[in-house]
N, CA, C and O atoms as a GROMACS GRO file, in nm:
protein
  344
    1UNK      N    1  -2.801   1.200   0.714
    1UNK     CA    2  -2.733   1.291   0.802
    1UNK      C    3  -2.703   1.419   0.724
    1UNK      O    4  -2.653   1.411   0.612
    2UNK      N    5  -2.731   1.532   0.779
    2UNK     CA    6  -2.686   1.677   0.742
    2UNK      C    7  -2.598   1.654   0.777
    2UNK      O    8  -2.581   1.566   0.861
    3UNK      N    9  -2.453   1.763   0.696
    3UNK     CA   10  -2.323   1.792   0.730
    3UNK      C   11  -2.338   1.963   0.714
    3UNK      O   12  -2.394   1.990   0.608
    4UNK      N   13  -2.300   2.086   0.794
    4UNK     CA   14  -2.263   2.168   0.795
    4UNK      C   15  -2.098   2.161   0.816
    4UNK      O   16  -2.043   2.128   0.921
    5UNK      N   17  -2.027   2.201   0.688
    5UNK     CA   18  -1.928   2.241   0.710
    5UNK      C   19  -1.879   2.403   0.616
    5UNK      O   20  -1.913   2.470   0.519
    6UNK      N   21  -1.784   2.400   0.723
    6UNK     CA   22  -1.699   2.566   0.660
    6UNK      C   23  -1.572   2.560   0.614
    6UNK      O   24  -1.472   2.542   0.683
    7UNK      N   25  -1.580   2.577   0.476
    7UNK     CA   26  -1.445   2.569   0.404
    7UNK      C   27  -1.362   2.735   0.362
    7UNK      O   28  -1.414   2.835   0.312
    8UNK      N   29  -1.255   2.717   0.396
    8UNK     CA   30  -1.164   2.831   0.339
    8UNK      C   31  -1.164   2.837   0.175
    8UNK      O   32  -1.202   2.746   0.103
    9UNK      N   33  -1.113   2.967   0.130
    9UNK     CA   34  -1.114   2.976  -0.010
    9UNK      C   35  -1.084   2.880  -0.094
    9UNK      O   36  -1.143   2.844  -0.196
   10UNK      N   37  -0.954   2.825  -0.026
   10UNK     CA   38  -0.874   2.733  -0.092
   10UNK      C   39  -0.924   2.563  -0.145
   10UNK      O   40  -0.913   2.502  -0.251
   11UNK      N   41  -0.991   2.522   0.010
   11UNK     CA   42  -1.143   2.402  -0.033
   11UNK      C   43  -1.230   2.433  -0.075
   11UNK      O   44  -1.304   2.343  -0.114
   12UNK      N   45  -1.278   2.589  -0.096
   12UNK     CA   46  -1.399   2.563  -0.167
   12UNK      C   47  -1.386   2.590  -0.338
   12UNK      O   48  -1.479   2.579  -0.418
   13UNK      N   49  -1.224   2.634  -0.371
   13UNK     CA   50  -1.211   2.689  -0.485
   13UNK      C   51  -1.185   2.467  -0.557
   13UNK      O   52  -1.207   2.420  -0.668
   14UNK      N   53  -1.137   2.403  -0.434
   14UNK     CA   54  -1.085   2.278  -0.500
   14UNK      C   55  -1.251   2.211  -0.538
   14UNK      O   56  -1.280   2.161  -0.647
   15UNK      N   57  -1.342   2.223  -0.424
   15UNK     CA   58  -1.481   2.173  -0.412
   15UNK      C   59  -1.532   2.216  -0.594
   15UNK      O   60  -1.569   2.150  -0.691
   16UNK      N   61  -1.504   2.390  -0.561
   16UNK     CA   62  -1.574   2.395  -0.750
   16UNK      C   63  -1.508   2.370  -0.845
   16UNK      O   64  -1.562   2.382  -0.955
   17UNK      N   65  -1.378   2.327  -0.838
   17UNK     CA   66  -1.306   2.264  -0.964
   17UNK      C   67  -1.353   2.097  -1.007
   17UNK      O   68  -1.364   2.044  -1.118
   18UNK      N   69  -1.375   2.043  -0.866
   18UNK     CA   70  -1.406   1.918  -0.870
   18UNK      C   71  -1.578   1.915  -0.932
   18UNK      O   72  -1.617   1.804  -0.966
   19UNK      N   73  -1.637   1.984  -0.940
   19UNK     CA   74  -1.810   2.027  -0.935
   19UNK      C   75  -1.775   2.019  -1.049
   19UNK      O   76  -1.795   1.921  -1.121
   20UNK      N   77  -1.715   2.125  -1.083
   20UNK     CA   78  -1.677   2.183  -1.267
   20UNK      C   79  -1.650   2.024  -1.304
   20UNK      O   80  -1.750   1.958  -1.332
   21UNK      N   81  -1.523   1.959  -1.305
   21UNK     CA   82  -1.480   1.880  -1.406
   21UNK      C   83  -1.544   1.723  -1.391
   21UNK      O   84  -1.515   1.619  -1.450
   22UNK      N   85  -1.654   1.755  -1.276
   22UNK     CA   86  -1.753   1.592  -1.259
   22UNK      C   87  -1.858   1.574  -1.286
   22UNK      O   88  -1.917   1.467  -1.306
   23UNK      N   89  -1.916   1.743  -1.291
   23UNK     CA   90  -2.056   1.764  -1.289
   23UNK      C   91  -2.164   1.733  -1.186
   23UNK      O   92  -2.286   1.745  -1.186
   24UNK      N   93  -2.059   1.680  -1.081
   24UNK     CA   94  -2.162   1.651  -0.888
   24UNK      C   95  -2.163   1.742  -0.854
   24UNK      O   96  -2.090   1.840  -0.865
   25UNK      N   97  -2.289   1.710  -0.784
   25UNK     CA   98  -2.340   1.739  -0.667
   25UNK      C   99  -2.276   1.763  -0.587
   25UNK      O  100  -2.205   1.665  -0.566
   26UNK      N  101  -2.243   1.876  -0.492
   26UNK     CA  102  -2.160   1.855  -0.330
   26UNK      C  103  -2.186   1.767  -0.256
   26UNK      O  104  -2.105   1.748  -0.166
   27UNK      N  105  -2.311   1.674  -0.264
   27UNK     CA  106  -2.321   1.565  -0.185
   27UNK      C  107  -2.235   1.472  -0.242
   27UNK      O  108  -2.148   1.415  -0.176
   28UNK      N  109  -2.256   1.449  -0.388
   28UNK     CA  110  -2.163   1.338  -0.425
   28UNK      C  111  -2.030   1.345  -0.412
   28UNK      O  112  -1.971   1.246  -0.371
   29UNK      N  113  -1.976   1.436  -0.436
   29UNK     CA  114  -1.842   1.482  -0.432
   29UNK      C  115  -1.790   1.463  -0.316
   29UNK      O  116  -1.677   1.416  -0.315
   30UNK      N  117  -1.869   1.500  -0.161
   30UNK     CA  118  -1.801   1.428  -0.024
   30UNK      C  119  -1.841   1.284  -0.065
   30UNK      O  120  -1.756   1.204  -0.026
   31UNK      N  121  -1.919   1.241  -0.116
   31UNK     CA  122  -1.958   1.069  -0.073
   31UNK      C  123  -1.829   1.031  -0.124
   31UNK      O  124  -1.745   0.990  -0.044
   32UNK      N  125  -1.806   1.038  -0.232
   32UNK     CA  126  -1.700   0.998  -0.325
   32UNK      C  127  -1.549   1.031  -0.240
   32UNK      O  128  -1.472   0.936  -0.227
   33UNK      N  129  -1.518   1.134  -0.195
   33UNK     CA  130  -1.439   1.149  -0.102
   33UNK      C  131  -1.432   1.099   0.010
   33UNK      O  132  -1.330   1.062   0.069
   34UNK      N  133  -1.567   1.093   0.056
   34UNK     CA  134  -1.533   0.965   0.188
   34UNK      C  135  -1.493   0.823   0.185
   34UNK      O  136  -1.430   0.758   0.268
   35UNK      N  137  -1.560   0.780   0.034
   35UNK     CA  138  -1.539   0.655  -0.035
   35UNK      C  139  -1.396   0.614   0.014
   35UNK      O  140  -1.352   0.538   0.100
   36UNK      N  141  -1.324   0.735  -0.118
   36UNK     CA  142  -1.181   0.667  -0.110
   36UNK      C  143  -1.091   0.725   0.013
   36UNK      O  144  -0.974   0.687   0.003
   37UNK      N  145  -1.115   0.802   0.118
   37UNK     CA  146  -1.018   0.801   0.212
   37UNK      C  147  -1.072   0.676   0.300
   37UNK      O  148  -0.990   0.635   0.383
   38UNK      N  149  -1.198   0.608   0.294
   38UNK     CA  150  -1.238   0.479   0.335
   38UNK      C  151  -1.133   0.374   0.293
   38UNK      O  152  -1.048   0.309   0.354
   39UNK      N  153  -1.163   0.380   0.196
   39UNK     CA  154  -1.086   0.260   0.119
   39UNK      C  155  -0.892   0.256   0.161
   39UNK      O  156  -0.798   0.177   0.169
   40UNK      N  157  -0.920   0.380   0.176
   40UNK     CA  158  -0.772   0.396   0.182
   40UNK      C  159  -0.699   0.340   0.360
   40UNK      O  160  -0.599   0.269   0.372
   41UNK      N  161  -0.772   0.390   0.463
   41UNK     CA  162  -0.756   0.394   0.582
   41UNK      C  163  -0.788   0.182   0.576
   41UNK      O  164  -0.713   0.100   0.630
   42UNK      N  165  -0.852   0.165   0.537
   42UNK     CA  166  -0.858  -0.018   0.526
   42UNK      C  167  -0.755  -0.052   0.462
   42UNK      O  168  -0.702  -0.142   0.526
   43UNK      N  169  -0.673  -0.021   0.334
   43UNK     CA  170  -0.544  -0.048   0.314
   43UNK      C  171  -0.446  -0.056   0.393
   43UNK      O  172  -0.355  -0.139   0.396
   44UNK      N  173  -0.477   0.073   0.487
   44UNK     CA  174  -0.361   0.072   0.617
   44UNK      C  175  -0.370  -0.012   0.690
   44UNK      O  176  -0.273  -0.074   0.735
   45UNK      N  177  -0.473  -0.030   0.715
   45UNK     CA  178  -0.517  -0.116   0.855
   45UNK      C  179  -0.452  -0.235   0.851
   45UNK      O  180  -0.401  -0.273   0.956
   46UNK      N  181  -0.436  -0.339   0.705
   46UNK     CA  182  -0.449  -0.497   0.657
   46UNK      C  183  -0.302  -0.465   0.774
   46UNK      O  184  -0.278  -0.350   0.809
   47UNK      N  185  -0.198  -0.608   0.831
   47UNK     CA  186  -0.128  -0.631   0.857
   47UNK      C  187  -0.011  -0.701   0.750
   47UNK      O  188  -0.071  -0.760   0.661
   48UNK      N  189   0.105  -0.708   0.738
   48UNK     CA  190   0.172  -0.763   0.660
   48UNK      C  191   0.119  -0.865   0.598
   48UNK      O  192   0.061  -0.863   0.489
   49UNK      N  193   0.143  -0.977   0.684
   49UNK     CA  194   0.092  -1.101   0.662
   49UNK      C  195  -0.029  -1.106   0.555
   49UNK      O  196  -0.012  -1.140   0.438
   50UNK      N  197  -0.164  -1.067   0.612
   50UNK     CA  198  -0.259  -1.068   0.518
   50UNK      C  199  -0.261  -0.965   0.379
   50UNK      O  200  -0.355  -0.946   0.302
   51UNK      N  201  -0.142  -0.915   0.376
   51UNK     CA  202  -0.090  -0.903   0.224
   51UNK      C  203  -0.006  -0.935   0.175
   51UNK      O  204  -0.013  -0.890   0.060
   52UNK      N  205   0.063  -0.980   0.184
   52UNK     CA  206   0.165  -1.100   0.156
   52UNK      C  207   0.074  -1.229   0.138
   52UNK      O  208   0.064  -1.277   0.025
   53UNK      N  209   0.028  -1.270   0.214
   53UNK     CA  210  -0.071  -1.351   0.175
   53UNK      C  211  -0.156  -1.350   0.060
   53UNK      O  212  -0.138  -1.438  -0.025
   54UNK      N  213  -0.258  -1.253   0.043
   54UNK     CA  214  -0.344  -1.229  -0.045
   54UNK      C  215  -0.256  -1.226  -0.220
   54UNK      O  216  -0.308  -1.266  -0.324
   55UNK      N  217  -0.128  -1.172  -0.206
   55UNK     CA  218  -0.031  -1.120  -0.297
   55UNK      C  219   0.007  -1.300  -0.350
   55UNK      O  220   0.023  -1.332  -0.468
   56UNK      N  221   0.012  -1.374  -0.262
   56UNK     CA  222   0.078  -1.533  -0.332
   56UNK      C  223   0.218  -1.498  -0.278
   56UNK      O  224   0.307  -1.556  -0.340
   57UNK      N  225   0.256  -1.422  -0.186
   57UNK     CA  226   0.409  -1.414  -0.185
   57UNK      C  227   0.483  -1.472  -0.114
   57UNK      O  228   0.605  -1.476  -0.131
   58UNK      N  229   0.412  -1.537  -0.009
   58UNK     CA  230   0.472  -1.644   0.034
   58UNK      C  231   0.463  -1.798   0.011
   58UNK      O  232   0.375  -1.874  -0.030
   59UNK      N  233   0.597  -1.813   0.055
   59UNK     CA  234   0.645  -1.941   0.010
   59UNK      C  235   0.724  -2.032   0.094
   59UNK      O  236   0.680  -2.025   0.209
   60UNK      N  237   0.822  -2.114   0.086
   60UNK     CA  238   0.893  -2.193   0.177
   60UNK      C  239   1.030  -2.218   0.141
   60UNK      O  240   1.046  -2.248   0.023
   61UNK      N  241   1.132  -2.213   0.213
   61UNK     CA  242   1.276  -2.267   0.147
   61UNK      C  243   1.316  -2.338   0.255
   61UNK      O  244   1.254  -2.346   0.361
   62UNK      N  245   1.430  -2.394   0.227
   62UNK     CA  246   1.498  -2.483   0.310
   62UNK      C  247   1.665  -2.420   0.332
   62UNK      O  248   1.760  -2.447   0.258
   63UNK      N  249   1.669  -2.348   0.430
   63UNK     CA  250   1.777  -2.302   0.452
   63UNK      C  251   1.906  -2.305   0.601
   63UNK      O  252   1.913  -2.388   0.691
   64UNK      N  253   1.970  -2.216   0.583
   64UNK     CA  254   2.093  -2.241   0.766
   64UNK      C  255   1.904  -2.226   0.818
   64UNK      O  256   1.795  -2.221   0.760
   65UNK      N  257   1.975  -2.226   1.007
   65UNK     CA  258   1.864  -2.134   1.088
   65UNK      C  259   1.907  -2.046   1.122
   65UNK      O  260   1.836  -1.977   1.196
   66UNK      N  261   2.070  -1.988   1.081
   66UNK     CA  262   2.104  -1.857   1.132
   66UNK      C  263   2.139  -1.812   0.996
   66UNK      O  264   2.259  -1.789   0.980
   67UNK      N  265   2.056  -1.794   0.890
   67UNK     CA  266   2.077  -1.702   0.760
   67UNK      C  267   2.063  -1.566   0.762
   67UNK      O  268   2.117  -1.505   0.669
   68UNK      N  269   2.003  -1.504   0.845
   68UNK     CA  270   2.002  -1.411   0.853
   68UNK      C  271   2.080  -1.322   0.917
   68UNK      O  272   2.087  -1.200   0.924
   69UNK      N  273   2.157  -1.448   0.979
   69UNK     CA  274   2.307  -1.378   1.025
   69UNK      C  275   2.413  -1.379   0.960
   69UNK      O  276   2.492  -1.285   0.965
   70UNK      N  277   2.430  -1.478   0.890
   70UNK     CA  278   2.556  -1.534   0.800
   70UNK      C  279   2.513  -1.560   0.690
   70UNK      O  280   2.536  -1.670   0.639
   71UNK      N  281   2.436  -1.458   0.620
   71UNK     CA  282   2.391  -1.465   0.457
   71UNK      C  283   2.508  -1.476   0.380
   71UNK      O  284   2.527  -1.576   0.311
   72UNK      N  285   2.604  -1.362   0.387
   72UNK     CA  286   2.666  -1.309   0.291
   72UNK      C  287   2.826  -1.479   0.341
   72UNK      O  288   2.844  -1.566   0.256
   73UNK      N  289   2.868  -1.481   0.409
   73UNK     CA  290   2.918  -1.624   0.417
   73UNK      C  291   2.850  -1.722   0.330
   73UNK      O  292   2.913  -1.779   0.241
   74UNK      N  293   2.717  -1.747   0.353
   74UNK     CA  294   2.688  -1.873   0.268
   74UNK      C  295   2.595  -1.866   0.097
   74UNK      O  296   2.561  -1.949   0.012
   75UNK      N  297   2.583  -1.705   0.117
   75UNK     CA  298   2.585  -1.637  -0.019
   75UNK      C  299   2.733  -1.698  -0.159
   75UNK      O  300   2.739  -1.756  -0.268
   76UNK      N  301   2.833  -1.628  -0.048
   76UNK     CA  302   2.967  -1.645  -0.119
   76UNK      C  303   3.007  -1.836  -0.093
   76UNK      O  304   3.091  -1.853  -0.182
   77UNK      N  305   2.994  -1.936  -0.042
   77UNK     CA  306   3.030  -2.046  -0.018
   77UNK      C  307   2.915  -2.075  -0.154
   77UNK      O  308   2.955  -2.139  -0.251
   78UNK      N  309   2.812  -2.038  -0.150
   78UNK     CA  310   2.709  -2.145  -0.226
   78UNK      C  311   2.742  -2.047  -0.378
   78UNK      O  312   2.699  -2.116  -0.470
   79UNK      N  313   2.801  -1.917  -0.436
   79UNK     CA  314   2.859  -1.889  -0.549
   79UNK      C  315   2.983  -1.911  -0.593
   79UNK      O  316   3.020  -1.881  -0.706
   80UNK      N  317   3.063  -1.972  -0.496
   80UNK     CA  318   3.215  -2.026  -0.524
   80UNK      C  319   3.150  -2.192  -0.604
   80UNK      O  320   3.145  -2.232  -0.720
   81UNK      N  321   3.103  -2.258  -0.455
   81UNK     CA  322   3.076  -2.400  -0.570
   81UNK      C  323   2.990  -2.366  -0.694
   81UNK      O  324   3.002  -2.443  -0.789
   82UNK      N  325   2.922  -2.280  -0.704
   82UNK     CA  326   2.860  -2.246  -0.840
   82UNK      C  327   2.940  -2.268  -0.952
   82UNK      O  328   2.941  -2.348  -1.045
   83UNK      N  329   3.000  -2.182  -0.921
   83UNK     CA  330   3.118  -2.111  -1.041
   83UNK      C  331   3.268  -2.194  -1.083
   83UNK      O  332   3.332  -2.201  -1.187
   84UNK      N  333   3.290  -2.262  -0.920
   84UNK     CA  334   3.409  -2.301  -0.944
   84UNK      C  335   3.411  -2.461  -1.030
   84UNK      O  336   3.358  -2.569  -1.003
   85UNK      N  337   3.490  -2.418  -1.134
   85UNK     CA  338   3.508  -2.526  -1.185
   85UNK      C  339   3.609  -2.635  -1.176
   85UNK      O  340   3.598  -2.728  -1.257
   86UNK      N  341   3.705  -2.636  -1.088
   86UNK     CA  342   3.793  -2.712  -1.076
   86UNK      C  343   3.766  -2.856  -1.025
   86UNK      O  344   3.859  -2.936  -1.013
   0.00000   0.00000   0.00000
């Protein structure tokens, strides 16, 4: 595929810095740019789960079923018997 595109000073001054310090081609230099905003837009995409997943980060506990309401109650009940020594 041909690409005609028209860049302002400002992309084409970044296009020859990138030329300069890679030594590509303008073809390579979009491939390579399409690469990683590719790569990148698939990062977005994954859903929690299947990174959390992939990561090992989930796991299992055994807890209330309303902890997420009354954390800080059974936060402080389960660091009193911790601590308390009497």
């Amino acid at each position: 595929m041909r690409i005609n595109a028209r860049l302002d000073d400002e992309y084409a001054e970044k296009l020859a810095y990138i030329q300069q310090q890679t030594n590509q081609a303008v073809t390579d230099v979009i491939k390579s740019a399409l690469e990683l905003y590719y790569q990148q837009l698939q990062q977005q995409q994954k859903n929690p789960f299947s990174m959390l997943s992939q990561t090992g980060f989930i796991g299992c506990a055994e807890a209330d079923p309303d902890l997420s309401v009354n954390y800080k109650s059974i936060l402080r009940h389960g660091l009193k018997a911790k601590y308390d020594y009497r």
